[in-house]
Each structure stands twice: as C-alpha cells, then as structure tokens.
N, C-alpha and C positions, 0 to 999 in steps of 0.2 A: 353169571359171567358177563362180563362189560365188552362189549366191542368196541372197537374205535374204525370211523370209516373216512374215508377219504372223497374230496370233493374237486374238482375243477373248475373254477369261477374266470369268467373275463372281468374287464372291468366293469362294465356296465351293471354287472351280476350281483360284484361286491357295494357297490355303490347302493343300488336299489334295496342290498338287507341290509347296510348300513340305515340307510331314512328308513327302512322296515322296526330297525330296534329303536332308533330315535322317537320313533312315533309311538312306538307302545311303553315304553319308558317315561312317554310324557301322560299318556292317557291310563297307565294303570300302574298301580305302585307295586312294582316288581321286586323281589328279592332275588335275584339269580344265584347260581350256586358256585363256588371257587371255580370249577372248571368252566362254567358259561360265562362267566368274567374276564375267562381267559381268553375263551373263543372272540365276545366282544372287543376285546381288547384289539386280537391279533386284525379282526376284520377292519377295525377303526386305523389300527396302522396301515395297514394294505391301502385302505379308503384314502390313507392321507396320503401315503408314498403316489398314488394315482392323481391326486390334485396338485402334486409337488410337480408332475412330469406334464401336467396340461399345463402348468404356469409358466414350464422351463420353454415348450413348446410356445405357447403363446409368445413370450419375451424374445426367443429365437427368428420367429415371425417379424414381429416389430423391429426387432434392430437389421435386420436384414431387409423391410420396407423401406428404415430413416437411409438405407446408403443406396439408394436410387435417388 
C-alpha cells in the first residue's frame, strides 16, 4: 500500500531542492519515475512562480526609487 504525505516548504526550502535536483541530474544520469517527474515538475513551477514574485518585487523597488 502506497501512502502519499504531505509537506510544507518556504520558499527558501523549495529553491534549495530545486538546485538539490539540478545538481544530481547533472552529476548522475537519473531515470525518475512518472510520479517523481511530477513531483519535479510541480517544485520547478513553485521555484519559478517564487522568482516571478522576487522580480515583481525587485521592479516594484525600482520604479518606486526612479519617482523620487
């Protein structure tokens, strides 16, 4: 019987197993299985919606510098 568990990640948390998979992905030739494709998948989107919101932030910075 297969359990499925659940997890609570910040961002900093998601980011660090994101370069966690990047890195063993580069240094060993992994075959992952449908569902940890998925799970990759999902952390990579999470990773990216996360640098989406530092960029919105940083640009919100910026234009709110240029009107001083």
């Amino acid at each position: 019987m297969k359990k499925n568990h659940q997890v609570q990640l910040n961002d900093k948390q998601v980011e660090f197993l994101v370069k966690c998979i990047d890195i063993s992905q580069e240094l060993q030739s992994m075959k992952p299985e449908k569902s940890e494709i998925e799970l990759i998948r999902r952390l990579t989107h999470i990773q990216q919606k996360i640098e989406d919101e530092k960029l919105d932030y940083e640009d919100n910075i910026m234009t709110f510098d240029l009107g001083y």
